[in-house]
Each structure stands twice: as structure tokens, then as C-alpha cells.
C-alpha positions, 0 to 999 in steps of 0.5 A, a space after each residue: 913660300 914664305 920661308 924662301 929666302 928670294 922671296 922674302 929679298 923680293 917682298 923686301 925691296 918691292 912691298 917695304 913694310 910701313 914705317 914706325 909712324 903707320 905702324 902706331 896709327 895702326 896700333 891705335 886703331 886695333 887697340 879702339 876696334 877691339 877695345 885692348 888695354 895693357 899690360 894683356 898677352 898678345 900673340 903677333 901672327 905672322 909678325 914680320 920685322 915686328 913694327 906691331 910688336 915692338 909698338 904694343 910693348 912699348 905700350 905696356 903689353 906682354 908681346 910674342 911675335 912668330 913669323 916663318 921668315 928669318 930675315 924679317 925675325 932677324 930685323 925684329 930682334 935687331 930693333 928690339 935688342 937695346 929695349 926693356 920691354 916684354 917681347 920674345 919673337 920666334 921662328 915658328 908657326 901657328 900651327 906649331 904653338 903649344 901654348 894653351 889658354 894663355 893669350 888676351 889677344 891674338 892678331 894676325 895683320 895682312 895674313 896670308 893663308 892661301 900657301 897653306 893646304 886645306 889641312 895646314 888652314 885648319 890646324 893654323 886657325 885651331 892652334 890659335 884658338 888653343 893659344 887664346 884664354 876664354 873670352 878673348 878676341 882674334 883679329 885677322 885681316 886678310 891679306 892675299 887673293 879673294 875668291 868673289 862671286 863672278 870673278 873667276 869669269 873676269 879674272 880667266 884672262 891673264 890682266 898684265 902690267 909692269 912699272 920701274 923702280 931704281 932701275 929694275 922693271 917689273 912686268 906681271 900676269 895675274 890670272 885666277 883660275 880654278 880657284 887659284 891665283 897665278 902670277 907670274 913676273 919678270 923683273 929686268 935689272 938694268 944695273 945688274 944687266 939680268 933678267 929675274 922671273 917668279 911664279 906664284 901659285 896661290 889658292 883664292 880663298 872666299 868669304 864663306 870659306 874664311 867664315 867656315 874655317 874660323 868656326 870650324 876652329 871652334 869660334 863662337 863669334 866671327 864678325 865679318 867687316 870691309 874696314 876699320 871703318 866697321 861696315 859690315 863685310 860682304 862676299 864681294 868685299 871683305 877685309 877684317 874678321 873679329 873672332 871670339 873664343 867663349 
């Protein structure tokens, strides 16, 4: 899980977020698909060390940045502490937002959902669509195990591999079964002479899937698409889902 201490050290050392160059092409590019000017309200779902946050307010816009991660909040208010802009960040989740009708603008970048039951998944999605003032937009790009026509029958039989860095090596098992990824890991720390092993189970979530729970939220307008790129997504291959609240 997110809040798990390890595995916020883990993702840090093995999945190192994107430097400050990336992240503003990133902003550049969400601001030309959706369209966004200052000095609108945004909410940062699931913002990490807040590289998107700190970018759009240094653009002019009203930021608020909500993880569940302590150690990723703390680098974000540490990189924002010297600045003037409009940012708060908060150790919350969506699902505990109280705010209504008061964001222009709501992104959730690499989210991942497949941690969360069937009931948690619902009330994410409802609470940001609460959060939102009418008309405004919801970009969420998915991040984590998809569940495609015909995988499970290919994916049944664990797919292993491993590589080194700075002296540790890696080996993983992926399997996804009953609609649930497994992973399993081993990491071999040659300097600290120890051996480390994680296990992850996460649900495998389908475009349908993503598709129902956004309306269900209440939704009017969701757009399915593989890139930024604007093609359309299908269920063998989706990435981006652009939301509208009427």
C-alpha cells in the first residue's frame, strides 16, 4: 500500500520520479489537451513529491496537492517552502475531500486504483467529482495492471525477469490471475550483504470497468484515449480518460 513506508523507500530508489524539465513538457502537454489557463483551481490527485503542483503554480494557477504518502508530501513541501506561489499540499485522500463545487481542474497523473476495494473505487471517484464546479474537467491517467480481453490465458503463467542497479539486483514474477496481479520480488543487496523480498497483490482493472465507475460517479462526458496523442482508446489499449462534470 501506499502509506507503507517500505514502499514508498522502494518506489523511491527503483521508479525515481521525473526531473523538473519532464515535468513541465508534462504540464504543457495537459495544459494543450484540456485546454487550461490561469489562475483556475486545480486539484493534484495522488501528487507525489508535487513536480506537477509546483510547475502549474508557478504558472499562475490556485494548486492543491493530496497524496497518501508522507515521504513524497514531505519532499514537496521542502521544494516549495522558499516559494510565493499558491500551493497547499495535504496528507489526505480523495475519498476524504470535503470541498464541493470548488475546483476548475482535477488531475490524477499515473494513478493508481487497484489497492483500493470495489467500495473505496466509488467513493474516490464521487468525492472528485463533488470537489469539481460544474463544467470543469477530470483527467485521469491510468497507471497500474490492466485487465485485457485475452490476457488472463497469457498472463496465467508467472513471466520472470531481473536486472541490477548500484549493486542490488532485482528478480520478479508477474502473474495476473483472477483478475489480480501478483508480483513477487527479491531484491539481493550486495553492499548491505541482505536479501529483501515484497509481494504485491493488486486488482487488474478493464477499460469497461474505468469506464462504469467514472459515470457512475456521476460523469456526463468520459473520453477514452491511448495518448496524448488523442487517439481514441480501446480495451486492449488505454491510457487517458478526460472526464466532464455538467
Amino acid at each position: 500500500m501506499w502509506e507503507s513506508e517500505n514502499a514508498q523507500e522502494v518506489f523511491a530508489e527503483w521508479v525515481p520520479f521525473p526531473d523538473a524539465q519532464t515535468s513541465a513538457k508534462d504540464v504543457d502537454m495537459i495544459e494543450r489537451f484540456v485546454g487550461l489557463k490561469p489562475p483556475m483551481a486545480i486539484l493534484d490527485i495522488g501528487c507525489g513529491n508535487g513536480r506537477h503542483a509546483l510547475e502549474f503554480s508557478k504558472r499562475g494557477y490556485r494548486v492543491v496537492g493530496i497524496d497518501v504518502a508522507r515521504r513524497f508530501l514531505n519532499e514537496a513541501k521542502m521544494a516549495a517552502r522558499d516559494s510565493d506561489f499558491q500551493l497547499e499540499y495535504r496528507l489526505q485522500r480523495a475519498s476524504e475531500l470535503s470541498e464541493k463545487n470548488a475546483f476548475d481542474f482535477a488531475l490524477a497523473y499515473w494513478h493508481t486504483i487497484g489497492f483500493m476495494s470495489d467500495d473505496e473505487i466509488k467513493k474516490h471517484f464521487s468525492s472528485v467529482y463533488t470537489a469539481l464546479k460544474p463544467g470543469s474537467i477530470f483527467l485521469y491517467t491510468f497507471q497500474g495492471p490492466k485487465l485485457v480481453p485475452g490476457q488472463e490465458s497469457t498472463m496465467a503463467i508467472p513471466v520472470k525477469s531481473w536486472h541490477e542497479k548500484n549493486g542490488k539486483f532485482i528478480l520478479a514474477e508477474k502473474s495476473i490471475k483472477n483478475g489480480y496481479r501478483d508480483e513477487y520480488c527479491v531484491v539481493i543487496d550486495t553492499n548491505a550483504d541482505e536479501i529483501i523480498e515484497y509481494k504485491e497483490h493488486q486488482r487488474a482493472i478493464s477499460y469497461e470497468e474505468i469506464i462504469d465507475y467514472l459515470t457512475t460517479a456521476g460523469f456526463s462526458s468520459v473520453e477514452g484515449y491511448k495518448s496524448f496523442n488523442g487517439d481514441p482508446a480501446i480495451p486492449e489499449e488505454f491510457y487517458i480518460f478526460q472526464c466532464r462534470k455538467n
